[in-house]
C-alpha positions in Angstrom: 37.8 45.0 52.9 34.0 45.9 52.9 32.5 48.1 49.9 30.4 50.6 50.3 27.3 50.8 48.3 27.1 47.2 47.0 23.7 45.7 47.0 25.5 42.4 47.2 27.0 43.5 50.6 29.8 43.4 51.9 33.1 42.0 49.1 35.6 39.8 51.0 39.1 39.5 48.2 40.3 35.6 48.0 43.9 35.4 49.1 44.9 33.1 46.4 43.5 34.4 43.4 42.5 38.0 44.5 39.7 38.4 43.3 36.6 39.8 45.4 33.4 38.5 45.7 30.3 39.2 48.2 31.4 37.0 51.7 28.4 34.9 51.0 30.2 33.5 48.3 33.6 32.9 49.8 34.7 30.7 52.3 36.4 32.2 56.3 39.5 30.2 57.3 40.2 31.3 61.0 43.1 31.2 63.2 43.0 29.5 66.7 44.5 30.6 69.6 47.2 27.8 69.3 48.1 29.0 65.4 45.4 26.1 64.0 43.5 26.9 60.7 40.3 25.8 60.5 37.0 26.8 58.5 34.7 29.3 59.5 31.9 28.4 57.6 29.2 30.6 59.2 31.8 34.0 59.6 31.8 33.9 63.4 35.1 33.0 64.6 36.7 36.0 66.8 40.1 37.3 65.5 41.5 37.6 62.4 39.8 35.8 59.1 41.4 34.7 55.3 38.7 34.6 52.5 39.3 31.7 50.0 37.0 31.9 46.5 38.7 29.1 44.4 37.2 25.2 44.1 38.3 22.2 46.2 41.1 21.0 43.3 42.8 24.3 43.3 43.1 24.9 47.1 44.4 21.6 47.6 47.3 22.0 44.9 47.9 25.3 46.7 47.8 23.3 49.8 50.4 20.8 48.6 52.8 23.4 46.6 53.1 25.9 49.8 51.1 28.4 48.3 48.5 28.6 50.5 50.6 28.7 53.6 52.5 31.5 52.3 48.8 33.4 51.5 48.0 32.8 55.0 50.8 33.8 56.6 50.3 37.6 55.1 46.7 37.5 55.5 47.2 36.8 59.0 50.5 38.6 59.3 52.1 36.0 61.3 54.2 33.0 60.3 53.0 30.7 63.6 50.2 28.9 61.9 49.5 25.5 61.7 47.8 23.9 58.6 45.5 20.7 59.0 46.4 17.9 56.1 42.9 17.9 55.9 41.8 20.8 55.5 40.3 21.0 51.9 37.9 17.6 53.1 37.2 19.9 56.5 35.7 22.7 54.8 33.4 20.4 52.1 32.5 18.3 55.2 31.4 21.9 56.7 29.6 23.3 53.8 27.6 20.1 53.3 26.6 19.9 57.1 25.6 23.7 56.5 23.8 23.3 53.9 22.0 20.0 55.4 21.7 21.9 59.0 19.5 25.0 56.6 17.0 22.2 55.1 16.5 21.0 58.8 15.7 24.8 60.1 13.4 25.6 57.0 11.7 21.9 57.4 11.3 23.1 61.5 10.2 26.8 60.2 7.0 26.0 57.8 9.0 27.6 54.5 9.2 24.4 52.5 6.8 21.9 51.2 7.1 18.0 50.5 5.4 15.1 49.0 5.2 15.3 44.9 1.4 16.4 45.0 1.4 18.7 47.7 4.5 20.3 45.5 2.7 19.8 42.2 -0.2 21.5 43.3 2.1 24.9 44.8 3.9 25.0 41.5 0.4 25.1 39.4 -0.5 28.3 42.0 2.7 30.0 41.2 3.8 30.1 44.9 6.8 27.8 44.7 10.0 29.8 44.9 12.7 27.3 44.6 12.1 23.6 43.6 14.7 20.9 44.6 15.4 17.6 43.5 17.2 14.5 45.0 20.2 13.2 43.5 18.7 9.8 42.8 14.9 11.5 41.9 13.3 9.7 38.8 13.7 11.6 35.7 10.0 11.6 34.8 8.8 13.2 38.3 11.6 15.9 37.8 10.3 16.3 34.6 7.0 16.8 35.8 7.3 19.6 38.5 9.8 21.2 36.5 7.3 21.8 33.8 4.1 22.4 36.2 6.6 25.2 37.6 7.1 27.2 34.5 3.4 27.1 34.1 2.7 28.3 37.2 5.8 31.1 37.3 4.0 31.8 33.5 7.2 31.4 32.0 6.5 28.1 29.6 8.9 27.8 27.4 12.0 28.8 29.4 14.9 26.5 30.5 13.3 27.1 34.5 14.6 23.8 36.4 15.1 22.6 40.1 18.2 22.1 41.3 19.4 18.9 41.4 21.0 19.2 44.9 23.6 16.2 45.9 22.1 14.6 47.9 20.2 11.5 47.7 16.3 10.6 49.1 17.8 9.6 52.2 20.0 12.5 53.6 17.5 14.8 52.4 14.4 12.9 54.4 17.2 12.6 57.5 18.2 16.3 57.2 13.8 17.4 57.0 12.9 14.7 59.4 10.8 13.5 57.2 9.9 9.6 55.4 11.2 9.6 51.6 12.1 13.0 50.6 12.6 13.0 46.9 11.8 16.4 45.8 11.6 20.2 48.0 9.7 23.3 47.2 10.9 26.1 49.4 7.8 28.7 49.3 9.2 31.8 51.1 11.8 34.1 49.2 14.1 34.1 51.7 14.4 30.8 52.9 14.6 30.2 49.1 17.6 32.4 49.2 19.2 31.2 52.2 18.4 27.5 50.9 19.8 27.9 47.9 22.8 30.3 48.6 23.7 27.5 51.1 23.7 25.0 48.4 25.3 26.8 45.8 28.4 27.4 48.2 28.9 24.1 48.6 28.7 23.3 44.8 31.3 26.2 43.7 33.7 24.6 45.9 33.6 21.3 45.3 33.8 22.4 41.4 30.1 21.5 39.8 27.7 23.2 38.9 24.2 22.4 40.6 21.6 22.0 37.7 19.8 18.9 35.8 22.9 18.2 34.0 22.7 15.9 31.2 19.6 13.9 29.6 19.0 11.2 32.0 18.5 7.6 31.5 14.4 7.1 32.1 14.7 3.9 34.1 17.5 5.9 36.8 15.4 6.2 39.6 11.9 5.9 40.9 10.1 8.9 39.9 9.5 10.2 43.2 6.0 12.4 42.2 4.1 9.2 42.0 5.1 8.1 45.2 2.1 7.9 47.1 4.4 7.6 50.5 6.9 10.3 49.4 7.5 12.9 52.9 
């Protein structure tokens, strides 16, 4: 199942739609001991594994119509397994705790940086690596990094955003342990990749893409960069 000589690392093949994609991408489904199927979010379940790289919406029609039992049951090679109902809201509940569980370590670690003018001021320097914004962030203060970022990066001009991560101001600020978290600027590369890979998982499954999306209404939220108060 692994490839040799892919940068990417190791390719993992989805057993629903077949096709292969670096592991970091894909999601593990393990089997227990008593034939249970459960996610294996982080890869380090013992025994045999099943790679799934299709959204939420697809695996749970696959769930209801029998098709992914019948995947399973090959990719395991043995008929005793036992499917959760479930399962589908398991592994989203998982990827979102991951992803939450990755803010707290790089919070604990040093490798991020919050508060709108401690952020703004990394972004003019050029040493912000990954720039993050609350669901419920104001659309001016987004506006605002966004922008101070492409200066510093030097690339003015570009369509460089933050993600707009979904999650609001709260469950980030519980997640970093932190008062009113409304925007993130992870300033290591790779806690930038690690945040963002985490992040990204959990949007291709649950079918959106993570991104600004459409023009905002400017009254939608306080503009968290002018929050004196802001973590």
């Amino acid at each position: 199942m692994e490839s040799s000589g892919d940068d990417a690392g190791p390719e993992r093949r989805c057993v629903l739609s077949g096709e292969r994609a670096p592991r970091d991408l894909l999601i593990r489904l393990a089997l227990g001991p008593d034939g249970a199927v459960a996610p294996d979010i982080r890869a380090k379940a013992p025994g045999r594994g099943a790679w799934i790289g299709v959204a939420k919406d697809t695996l749970q029609i696959a769930l209801d119509k029998g098709k992914l039992k019948g995947a399973l049951i090959r990719a395991f090679k043995t008929s005793q397994i036992v499917i959760p109902d479930d399962l589908v809201q398991r592994i989203e509940d998982a990827l979102r705790k991951q992803a939450l569980d990755r803010l707290g370590l790089e919070a604990r670690s040093g490798t991020l940086l919050t508060g709108g003018d401690r952020i703004a001021d990394a972004a003019r320097k050029g040493t912000v690596r990954l720039l993050i914004h609350a669901l419920d962030a104001g659309a001016d203060g987004k506006r605002k990094l966004d922008q101070l970022w492409r200066v510093g990066r030097d690339m003015e001009g570009s369509d460089l955003k933050g993600m707009v991560a979904p999650l609001s101001r709260e469950l980030l600020s519980m997640a970093l342990g932190r008062e009113n978290v409304v925007h993130i600027a992870m300033i290591a590369p790779a806690a930038a990749t690690r945040v963002s890979g985490a992040l990204q998982r959990w949007q291709n499954f649950v079918g959106k893409t993570m991104g600004t999306g459409e023009p905002e209404d400017e009254s939608s939220g306080e503009s968290g960069f002018d929050v004196e108060n802001e973590g």
